[in-house]
N, CA, C and O atoms as a Tripos MOL2 file, in Angstrom:
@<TRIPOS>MOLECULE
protein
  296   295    74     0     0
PROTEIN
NO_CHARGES

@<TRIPOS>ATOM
      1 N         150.7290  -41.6160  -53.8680 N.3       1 UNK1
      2 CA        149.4350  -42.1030  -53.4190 C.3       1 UNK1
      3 C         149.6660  -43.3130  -52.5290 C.2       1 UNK1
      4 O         150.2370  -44.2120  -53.1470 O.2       1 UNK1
      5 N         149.4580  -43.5360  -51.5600 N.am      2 UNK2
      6 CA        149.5660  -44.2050  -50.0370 C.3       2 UNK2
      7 C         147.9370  -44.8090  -50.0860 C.2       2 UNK2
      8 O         146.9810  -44.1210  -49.7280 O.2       2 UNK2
      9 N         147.8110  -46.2370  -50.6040 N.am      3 UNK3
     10 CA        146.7580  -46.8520  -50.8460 C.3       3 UNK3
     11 C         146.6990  -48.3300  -50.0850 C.2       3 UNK3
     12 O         147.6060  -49.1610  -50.1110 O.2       3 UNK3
     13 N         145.7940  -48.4270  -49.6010 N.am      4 UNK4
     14 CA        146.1320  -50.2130  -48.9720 C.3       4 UNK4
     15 C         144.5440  -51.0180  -49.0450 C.2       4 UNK4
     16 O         143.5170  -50.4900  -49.4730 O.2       4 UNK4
     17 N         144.6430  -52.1230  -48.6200 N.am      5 UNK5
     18 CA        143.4570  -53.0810  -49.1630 C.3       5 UNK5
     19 C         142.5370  -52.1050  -48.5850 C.2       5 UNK5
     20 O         141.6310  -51.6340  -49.2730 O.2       5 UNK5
     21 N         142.6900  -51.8110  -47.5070 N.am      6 UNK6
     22 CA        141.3990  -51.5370  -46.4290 C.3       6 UNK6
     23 C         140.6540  -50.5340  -47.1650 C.2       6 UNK6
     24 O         139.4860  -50.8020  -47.4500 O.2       6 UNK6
     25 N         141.2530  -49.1770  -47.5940 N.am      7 UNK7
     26 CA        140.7320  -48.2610  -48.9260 C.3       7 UNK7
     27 C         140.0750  -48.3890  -49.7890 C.2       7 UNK7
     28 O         139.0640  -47.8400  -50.2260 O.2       7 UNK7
     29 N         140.9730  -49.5270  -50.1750 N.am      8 UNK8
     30 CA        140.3510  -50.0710  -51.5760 C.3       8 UNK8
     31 C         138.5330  -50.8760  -51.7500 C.2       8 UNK8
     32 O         137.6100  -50.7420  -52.5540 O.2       8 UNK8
     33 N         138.7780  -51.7300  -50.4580 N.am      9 UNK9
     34 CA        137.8790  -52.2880  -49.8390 C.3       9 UNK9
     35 C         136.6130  -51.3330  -49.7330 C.2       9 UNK9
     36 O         135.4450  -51.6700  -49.9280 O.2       9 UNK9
     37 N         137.1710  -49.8360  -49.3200 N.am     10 UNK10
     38 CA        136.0360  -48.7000  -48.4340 C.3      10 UNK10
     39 C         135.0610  -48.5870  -49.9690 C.2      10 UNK10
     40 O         133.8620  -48.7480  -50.1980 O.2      10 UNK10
     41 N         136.7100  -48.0920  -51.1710 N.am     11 UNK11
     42 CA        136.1410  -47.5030  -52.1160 C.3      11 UNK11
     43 C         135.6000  -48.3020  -53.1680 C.2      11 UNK11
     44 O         135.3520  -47.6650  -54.1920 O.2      11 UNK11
     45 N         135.2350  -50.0840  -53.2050 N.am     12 UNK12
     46 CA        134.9380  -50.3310  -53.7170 C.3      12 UNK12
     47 C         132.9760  -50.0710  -53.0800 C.2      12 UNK12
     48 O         131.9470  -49.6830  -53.6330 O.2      12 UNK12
     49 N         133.2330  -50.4170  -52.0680 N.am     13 UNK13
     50 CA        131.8880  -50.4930  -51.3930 C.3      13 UNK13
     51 C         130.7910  -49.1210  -51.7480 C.2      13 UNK13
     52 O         129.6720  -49.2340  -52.2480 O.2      13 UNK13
     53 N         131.2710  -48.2040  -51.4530 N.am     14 UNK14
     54 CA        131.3440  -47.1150  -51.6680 C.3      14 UNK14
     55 C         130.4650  -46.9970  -53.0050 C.2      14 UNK14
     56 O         129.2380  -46.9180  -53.0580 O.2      14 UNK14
     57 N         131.2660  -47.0040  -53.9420 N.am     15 UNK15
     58 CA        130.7470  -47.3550  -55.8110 C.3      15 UNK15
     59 C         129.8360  -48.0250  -56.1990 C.2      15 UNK15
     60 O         129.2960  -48.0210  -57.3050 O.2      15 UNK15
     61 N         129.5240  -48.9150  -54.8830 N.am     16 UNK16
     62 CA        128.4480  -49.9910  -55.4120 C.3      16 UNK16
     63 C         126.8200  -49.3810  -54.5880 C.2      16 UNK16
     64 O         125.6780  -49.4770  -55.0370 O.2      16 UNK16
     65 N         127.2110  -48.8620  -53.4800 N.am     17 UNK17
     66 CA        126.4520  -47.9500  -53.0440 C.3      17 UNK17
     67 C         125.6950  -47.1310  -53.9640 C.2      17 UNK17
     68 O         124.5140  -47.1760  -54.3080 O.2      17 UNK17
     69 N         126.8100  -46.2480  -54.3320 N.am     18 UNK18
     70 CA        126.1100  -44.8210  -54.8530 C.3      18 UNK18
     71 C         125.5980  -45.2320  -56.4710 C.2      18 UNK18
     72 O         124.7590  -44.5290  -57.0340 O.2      18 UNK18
     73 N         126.1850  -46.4180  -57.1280 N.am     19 UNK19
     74 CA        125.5940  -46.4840  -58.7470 C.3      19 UNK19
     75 C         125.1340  -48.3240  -58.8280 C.2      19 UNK19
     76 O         124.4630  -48.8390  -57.9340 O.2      19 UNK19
     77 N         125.5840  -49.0250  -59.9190 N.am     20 UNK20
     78 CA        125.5150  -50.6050  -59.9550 C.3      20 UNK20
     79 C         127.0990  -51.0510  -59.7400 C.2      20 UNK20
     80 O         128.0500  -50.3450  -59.4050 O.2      20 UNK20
     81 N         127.0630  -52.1700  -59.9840 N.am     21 UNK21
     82 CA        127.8000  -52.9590  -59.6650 C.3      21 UNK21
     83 C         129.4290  -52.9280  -60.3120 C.2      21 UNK21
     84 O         129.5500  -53.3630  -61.4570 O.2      21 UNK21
     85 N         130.2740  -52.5860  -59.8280 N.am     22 UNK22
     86 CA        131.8070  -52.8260  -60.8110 C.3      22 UNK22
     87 C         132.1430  -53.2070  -61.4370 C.2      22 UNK22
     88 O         132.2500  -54.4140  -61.2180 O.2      22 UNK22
     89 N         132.4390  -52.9510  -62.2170 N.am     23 UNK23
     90 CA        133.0650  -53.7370  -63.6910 C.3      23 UNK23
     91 C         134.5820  -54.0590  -63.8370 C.2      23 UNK23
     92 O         135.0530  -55.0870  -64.3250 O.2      23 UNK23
     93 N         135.3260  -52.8970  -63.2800 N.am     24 UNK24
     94 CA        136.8900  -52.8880  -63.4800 C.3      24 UNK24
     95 C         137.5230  -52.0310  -62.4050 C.2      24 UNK24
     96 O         136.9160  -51.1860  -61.7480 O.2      24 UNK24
     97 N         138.6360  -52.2960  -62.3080 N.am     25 UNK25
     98 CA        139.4610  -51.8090  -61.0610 C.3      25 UNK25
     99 C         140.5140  -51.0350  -61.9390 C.2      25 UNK25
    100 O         141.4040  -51.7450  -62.4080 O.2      25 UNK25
    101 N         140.5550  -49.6900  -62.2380 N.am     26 UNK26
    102 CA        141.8250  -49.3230  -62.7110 C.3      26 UNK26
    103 C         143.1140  -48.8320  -61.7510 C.2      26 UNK26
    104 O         143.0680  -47.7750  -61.1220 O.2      26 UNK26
    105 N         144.0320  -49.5510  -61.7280 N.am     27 UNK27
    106 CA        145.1840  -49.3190  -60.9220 C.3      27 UNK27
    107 C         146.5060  -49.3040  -61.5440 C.2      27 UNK27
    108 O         146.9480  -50.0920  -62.3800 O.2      27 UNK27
    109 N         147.1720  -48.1130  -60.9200 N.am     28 UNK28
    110 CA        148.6990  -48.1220  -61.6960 C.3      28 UNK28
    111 C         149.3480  -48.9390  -61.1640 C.2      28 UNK28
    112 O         149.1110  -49.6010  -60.1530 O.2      28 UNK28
    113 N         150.5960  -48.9200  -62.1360 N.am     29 UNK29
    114 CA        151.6720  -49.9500  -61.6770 C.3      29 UNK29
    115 C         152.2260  -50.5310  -60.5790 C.2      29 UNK29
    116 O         152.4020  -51.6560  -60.1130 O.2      29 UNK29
    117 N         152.5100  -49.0390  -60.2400 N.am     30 UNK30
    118 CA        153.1930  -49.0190  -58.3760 C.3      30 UNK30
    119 C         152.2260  -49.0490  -57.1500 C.2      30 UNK30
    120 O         152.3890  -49.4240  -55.9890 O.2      30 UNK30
    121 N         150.9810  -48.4300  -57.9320 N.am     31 UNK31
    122 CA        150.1250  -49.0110  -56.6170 C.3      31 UNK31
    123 C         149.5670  -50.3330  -56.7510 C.2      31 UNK31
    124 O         149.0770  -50.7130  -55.6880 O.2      31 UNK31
    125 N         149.4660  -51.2380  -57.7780 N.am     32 UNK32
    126 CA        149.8610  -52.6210  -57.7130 C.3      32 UNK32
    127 C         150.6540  -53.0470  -57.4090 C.2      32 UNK32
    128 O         150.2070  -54.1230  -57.0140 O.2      32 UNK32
    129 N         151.9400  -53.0740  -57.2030 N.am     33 UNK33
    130 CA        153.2040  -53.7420  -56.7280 C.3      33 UNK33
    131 C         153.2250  -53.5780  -55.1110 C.2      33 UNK33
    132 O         153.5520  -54.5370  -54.4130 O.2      33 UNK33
    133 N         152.9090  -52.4840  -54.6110 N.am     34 UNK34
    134 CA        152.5780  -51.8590  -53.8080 C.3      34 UNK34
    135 C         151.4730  -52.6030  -52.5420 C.2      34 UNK34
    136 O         151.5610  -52.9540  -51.3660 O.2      34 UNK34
    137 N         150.5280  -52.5730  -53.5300 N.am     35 UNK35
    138 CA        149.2840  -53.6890  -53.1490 C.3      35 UNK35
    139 C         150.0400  -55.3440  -53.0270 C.2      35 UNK35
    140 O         150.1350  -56.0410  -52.0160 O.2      35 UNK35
    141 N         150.3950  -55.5720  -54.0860 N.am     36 UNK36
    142 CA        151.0610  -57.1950  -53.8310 C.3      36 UNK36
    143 C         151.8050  -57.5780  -52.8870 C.2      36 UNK36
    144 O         152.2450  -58.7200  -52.7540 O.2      36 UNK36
    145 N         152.0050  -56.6050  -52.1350 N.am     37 UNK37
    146 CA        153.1270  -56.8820  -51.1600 C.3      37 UNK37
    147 C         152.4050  -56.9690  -49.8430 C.2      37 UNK37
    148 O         152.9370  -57.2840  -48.7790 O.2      37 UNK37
    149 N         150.6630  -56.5400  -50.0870 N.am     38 UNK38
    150 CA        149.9810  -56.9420  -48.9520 C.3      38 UNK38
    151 C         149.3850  -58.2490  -48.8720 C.2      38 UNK38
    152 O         148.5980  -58.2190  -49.8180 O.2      38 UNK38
    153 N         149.2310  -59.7950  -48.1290 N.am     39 UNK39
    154 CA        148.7820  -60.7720  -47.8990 C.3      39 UNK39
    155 C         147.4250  -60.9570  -48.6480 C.2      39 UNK39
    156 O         147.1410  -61.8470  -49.4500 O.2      39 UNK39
    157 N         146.4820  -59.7010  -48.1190 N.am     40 UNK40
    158 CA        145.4230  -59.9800  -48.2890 C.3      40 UNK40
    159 C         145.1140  -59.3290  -49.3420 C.2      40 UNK40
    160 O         143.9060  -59.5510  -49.4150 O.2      40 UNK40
    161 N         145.3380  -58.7800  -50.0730 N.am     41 UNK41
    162 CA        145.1050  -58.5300  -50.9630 C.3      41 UNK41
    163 C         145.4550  -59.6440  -52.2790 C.2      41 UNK41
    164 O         144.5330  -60.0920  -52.9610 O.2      41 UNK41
    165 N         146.8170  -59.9970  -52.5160 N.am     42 UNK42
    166 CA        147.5820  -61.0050  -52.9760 C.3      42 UNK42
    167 C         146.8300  -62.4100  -52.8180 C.2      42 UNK42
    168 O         146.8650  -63.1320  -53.8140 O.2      42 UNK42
    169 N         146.3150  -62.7730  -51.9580 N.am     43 UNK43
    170 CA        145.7020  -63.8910  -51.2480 C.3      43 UNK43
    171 C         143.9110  -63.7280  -52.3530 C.2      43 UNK43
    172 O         143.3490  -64.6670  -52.9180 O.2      43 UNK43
    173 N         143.5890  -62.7180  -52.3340 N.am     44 UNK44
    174 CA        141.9000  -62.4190  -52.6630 C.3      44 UNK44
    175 C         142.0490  -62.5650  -53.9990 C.2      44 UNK44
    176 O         140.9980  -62.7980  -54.5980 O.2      44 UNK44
    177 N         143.6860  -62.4550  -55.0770 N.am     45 UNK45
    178 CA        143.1120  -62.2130  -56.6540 C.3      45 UNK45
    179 C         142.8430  -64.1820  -56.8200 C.2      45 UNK45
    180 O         143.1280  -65.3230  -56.4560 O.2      45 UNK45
    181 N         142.1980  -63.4290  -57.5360 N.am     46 UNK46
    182 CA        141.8910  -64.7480  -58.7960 C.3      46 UNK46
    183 C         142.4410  -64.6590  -60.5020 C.2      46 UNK46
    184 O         142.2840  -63.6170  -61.1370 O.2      46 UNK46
    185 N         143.0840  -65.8720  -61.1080 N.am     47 UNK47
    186 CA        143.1570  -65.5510  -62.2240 C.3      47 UNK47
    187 C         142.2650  -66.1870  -63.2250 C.2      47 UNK47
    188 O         141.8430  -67.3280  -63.0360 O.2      47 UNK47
    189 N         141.9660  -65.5120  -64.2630 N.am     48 UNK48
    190 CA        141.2770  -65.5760  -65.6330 C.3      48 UNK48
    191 C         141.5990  -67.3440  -65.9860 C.2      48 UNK48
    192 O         142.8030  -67.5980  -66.0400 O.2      48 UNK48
    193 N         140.7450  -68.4230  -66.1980 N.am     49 UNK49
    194 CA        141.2460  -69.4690  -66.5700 C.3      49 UNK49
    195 C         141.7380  -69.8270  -67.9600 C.2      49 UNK49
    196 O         142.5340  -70.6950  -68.3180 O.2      49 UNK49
    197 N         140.6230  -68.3640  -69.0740 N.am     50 UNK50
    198 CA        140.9000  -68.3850  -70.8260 C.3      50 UNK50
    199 C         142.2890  -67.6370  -70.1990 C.2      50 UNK50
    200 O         143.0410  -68.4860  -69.7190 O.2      50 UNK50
    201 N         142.6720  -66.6230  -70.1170 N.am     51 UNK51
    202 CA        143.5360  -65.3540  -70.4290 C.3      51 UNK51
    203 C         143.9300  -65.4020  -68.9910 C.2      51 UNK51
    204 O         143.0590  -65.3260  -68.1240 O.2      51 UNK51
    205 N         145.5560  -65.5590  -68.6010 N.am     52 UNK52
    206 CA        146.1710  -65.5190  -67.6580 C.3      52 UNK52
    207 C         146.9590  -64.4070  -67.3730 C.2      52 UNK52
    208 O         147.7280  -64.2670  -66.4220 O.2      52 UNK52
    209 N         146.6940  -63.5890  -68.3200 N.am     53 UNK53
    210 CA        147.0660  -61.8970  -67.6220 C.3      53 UNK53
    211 C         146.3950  -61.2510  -67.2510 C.2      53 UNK53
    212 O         146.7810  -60.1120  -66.9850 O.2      53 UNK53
    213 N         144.6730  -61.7200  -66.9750 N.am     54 UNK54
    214 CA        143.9450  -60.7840  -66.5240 C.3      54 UNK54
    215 C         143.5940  -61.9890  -65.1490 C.2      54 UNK54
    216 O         143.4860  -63.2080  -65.0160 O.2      54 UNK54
    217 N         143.5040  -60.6140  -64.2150 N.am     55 UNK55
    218 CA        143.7720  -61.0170  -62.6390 C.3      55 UNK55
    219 C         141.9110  -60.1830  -62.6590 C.2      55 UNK55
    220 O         141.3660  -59.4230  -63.4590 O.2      55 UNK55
    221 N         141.4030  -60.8990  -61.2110 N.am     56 UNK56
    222 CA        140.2400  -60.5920  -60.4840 C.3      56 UNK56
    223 C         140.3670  -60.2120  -59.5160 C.2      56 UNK56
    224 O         140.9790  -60.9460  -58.7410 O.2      56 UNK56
    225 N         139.8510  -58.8040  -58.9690 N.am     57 UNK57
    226 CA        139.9250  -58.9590  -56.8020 C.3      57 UNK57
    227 C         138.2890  -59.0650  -56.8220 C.2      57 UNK57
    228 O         137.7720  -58.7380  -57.8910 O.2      57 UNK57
    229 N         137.6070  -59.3900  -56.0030 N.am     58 UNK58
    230 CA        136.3560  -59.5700  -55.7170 C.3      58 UNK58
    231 C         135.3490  -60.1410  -57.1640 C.2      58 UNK58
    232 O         134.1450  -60.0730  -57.4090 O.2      58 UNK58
    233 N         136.1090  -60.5050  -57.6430 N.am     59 UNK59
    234 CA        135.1680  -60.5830  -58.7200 C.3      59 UNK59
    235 C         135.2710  -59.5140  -59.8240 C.2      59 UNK59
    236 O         134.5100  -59.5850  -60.7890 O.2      59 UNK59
    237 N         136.3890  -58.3020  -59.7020 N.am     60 UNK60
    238 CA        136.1490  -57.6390  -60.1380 C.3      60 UNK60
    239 C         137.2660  -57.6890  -60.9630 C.2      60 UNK60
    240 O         138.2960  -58.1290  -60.4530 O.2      60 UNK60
    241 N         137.2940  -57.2780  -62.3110 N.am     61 UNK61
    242 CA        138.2020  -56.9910  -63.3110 C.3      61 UNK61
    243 C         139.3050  -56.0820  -63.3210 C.2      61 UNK61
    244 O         139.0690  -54.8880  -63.5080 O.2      61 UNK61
    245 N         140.4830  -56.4810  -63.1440 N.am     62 UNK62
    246 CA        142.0470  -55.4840  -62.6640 C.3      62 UNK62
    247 C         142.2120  -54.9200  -63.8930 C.2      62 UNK62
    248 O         142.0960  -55.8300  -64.7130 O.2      62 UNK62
    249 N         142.3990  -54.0000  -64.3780 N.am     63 UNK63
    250 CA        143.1350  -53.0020  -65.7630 C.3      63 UNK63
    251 C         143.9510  -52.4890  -65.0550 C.2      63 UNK63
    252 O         143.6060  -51.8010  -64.0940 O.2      63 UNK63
    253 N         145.3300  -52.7270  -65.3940 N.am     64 UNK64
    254 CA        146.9800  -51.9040  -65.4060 C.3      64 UNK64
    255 C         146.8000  -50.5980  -66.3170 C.2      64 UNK64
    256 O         146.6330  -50.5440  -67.5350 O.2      64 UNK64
    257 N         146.8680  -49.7340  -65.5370 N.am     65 UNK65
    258 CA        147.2540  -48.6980  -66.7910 C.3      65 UNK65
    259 C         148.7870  -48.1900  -65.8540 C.2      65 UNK65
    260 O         149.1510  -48.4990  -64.7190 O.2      65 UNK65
    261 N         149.5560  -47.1220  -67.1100 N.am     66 UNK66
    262 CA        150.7880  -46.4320  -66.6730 C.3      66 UNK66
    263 C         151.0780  -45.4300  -65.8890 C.2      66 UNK66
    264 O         152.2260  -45.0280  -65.6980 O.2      66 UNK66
    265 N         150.2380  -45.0390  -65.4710 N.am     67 UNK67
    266 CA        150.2340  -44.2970  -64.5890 C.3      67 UNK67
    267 C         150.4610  -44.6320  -63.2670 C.2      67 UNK67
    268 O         149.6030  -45.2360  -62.6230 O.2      67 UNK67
    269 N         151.7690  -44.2310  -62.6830 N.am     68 UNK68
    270 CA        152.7000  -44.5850  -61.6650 C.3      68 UNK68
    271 C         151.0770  -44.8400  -60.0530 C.2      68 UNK68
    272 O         150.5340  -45.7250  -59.3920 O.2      68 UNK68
    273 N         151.0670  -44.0240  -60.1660 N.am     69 UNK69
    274 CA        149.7840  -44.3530  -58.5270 C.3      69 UNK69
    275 C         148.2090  -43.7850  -58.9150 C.2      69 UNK69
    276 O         147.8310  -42.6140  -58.9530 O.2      69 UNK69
    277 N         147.6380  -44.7030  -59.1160 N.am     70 UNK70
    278 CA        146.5380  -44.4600  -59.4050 C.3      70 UNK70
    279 C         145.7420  -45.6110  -58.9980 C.2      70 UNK70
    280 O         146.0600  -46.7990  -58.9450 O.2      70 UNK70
    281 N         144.5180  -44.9570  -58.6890 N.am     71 UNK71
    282 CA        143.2240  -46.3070  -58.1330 C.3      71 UNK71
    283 C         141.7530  -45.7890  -58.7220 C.2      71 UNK71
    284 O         141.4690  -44.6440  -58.3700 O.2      71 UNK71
    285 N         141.0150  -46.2980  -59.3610 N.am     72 UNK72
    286 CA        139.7120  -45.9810  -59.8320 C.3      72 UNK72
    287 C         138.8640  -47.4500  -60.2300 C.2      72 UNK72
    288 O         139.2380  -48.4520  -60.8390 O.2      72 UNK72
    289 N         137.3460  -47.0270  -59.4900 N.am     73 UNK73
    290 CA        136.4390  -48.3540  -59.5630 C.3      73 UNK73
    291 C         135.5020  -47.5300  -60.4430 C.2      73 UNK73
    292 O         134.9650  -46.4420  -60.2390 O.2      73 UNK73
    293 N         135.4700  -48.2740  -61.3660 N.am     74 UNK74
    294 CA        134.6770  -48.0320  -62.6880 C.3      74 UNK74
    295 C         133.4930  -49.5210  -63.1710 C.2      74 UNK74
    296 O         132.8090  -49.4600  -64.1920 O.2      74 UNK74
@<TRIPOS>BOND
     1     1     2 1
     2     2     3 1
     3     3     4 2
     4     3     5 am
     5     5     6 1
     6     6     7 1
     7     7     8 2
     8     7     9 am
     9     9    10 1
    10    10    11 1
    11    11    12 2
    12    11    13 am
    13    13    14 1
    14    14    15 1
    15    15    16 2
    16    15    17 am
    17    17    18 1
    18    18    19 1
    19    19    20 2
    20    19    21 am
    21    21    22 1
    22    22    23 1
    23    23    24 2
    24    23    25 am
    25    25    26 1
    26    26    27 1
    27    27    28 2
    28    27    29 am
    29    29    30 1
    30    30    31 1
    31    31    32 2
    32    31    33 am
    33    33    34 1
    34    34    35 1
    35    35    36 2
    36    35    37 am
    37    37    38 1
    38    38    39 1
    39    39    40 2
    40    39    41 am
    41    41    42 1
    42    42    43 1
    43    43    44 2
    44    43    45 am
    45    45    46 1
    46    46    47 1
    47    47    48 2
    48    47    49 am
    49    49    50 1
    50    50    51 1
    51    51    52 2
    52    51    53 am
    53    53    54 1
    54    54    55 1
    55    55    56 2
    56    55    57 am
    57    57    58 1
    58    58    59 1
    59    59    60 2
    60    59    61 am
    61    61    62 1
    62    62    63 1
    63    63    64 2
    64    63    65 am
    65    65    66 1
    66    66    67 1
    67    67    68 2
    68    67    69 am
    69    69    70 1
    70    70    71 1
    71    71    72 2
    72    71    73 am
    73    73    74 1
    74    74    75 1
    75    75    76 2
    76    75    77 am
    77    77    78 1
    78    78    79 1
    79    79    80 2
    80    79    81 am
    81    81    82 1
    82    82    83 1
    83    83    84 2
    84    83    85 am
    85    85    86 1
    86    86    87 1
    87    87    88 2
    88    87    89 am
    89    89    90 1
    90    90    91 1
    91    91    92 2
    92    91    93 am
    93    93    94 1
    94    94    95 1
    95    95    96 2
    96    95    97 am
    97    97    98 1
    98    98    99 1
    99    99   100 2
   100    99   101 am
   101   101   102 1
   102   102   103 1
   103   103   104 2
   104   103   105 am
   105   105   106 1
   106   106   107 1
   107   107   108 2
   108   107   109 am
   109   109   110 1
   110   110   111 1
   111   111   112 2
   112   111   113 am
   113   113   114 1
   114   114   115 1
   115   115   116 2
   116   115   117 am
   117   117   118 1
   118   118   119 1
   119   119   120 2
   120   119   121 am
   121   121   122 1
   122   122   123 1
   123   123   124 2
   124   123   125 am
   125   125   126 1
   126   126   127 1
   127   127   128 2
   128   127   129 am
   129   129   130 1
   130   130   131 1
   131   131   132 2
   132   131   133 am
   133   133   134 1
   134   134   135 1
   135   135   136 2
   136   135   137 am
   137   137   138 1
   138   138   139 1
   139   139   140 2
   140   139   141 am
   141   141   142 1
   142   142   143 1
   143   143   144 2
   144   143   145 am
   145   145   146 1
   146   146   147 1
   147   147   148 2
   148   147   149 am
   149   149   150 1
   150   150   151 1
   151   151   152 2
   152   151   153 am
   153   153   154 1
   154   154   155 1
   155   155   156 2
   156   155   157 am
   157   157   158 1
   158   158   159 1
   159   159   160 2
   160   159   161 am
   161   161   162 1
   162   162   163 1
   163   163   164 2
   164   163   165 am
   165   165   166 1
   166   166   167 1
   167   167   168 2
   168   167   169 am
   169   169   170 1
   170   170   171 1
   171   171   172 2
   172   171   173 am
   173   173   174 1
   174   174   175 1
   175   175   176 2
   176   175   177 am
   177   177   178 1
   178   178   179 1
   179   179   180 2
   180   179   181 am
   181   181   182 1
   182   182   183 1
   183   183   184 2
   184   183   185 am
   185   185   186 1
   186   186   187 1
   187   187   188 2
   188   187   189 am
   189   189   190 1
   190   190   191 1
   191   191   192 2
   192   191   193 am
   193   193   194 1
   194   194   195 1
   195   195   196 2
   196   195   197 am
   197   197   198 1
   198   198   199 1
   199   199   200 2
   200   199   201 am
   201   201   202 1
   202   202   203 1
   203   203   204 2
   204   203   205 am
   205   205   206 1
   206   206   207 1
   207   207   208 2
   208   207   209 am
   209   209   210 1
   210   210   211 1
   211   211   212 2
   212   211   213 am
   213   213   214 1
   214   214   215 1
   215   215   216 2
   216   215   217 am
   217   217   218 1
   218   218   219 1
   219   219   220 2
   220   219   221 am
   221   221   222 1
   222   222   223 1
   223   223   224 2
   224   223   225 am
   225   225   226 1
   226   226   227 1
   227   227   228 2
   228   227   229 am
   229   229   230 1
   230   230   231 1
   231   231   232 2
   232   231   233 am
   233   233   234 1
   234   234   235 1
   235   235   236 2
   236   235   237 am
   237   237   238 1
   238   238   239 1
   239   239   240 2
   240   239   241 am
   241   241   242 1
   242   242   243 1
   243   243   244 2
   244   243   245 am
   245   245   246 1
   246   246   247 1
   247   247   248 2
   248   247   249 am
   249   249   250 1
   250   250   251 1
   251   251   252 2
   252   251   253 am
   253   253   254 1
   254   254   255 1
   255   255   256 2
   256   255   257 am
   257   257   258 1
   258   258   259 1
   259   259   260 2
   260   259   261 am
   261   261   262 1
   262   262   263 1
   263   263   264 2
   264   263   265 am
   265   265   266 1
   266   266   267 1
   267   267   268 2
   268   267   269 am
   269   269   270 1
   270   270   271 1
   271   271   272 2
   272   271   273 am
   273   273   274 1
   274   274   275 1
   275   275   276 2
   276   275   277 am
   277   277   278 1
   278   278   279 1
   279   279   280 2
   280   279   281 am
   281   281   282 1
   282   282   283 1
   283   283   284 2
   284   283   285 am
   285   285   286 1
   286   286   287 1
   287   287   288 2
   288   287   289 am
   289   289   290 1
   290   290   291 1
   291   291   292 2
   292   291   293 am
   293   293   294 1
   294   294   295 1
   295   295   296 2
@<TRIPOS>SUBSTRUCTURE
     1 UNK1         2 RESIDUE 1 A UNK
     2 UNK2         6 RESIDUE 1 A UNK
     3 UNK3        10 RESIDUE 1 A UNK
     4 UNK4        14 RESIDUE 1 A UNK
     5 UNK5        18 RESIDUE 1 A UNK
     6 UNK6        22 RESIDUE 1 A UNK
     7 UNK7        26 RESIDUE 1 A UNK
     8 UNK8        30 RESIDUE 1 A UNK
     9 UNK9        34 RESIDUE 1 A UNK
    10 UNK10       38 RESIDUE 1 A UNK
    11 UNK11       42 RESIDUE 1 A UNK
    12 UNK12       46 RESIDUE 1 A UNK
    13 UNK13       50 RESIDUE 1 A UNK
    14 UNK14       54 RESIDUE 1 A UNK
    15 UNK15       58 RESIDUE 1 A UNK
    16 UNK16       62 RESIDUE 1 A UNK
    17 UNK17       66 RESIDUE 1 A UNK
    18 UNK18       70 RESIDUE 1 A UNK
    19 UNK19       74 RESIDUE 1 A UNK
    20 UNK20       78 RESIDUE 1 A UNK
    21 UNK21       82 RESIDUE 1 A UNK
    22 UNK22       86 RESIDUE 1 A UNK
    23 UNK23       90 RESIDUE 1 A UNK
    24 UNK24       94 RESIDUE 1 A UNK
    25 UNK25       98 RESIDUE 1 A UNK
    26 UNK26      102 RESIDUE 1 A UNK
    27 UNK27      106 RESIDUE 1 A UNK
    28 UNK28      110 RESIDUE 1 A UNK
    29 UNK29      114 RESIDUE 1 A UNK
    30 UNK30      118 RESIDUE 1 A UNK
    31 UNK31      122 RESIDUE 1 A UNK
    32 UNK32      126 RESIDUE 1 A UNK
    33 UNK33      130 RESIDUE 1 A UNK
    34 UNK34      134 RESIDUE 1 A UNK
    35 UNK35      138 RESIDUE 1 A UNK
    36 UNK36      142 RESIDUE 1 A UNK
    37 UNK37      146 RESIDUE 1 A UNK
    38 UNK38      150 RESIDUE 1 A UNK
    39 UNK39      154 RESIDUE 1 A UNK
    40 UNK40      158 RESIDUE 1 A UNK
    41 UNK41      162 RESIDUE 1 A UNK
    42 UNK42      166 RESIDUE 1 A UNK
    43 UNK43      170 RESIDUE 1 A UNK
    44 UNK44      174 RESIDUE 1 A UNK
    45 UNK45      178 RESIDUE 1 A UNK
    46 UNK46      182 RESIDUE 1 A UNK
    47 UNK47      186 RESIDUE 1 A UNK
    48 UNK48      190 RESIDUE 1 A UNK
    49 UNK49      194 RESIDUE 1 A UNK
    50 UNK50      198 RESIDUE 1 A UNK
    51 UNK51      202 RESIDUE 1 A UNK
    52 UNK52      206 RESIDUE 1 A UNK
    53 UNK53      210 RESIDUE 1 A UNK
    54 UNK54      214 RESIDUE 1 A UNK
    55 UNK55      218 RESIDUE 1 A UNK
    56 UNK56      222 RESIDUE 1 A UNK
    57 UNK57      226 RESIDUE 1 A UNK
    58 UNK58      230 RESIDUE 1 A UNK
    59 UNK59      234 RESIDUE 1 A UNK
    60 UNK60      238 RESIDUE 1 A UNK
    61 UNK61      242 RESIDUE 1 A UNK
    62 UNK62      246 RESIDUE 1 A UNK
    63 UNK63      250 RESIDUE 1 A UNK
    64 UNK64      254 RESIDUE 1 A UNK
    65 UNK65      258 RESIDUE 1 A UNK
    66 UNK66      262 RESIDUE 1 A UNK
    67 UNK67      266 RESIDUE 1 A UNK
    68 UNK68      270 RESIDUE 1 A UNK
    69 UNK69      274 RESIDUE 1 A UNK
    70 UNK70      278 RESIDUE 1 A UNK
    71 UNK71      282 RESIDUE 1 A UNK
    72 UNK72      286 RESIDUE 1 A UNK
    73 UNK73      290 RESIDUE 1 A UNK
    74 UNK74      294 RESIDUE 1 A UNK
């Protein structure tokens, strides 16, 4: 799966369109690492100030799951 901010960007927009508002970003591993290696993306997270393993992009809540390439706005 060949994913980059700009996508991500389309398909968050996208989600907020067609239902309410996002809650969580589910993304696999490698398409996080993947992602980190882009500026702007890397540049946009925010971290959690209670809990410093949970990361934000837009405001929106990152969940890691194991699954090698995967992207879903939930």
């Amino acid at each position: 799966m060949e994913i980059s901010v700009k996508q991500i960007n389309k398909r968050i927009d996208e989600f907020q369109e067609s239902s309410k508002k996002a809650s969580t970003l589910e993304i696999g591993y490698k398409t996080y690492a993947k992602l980190m290696n882009e500026d702007k993306f890397a540049d946009a997270l925010k971290k959690d100030p209670n809990n410093t393993m949970v990361r934000y992009y837009k405001d929106i809540k990152i969940k890691l799951v194991t699954e090698k390439h995967h992207f879903e706005v939930k």
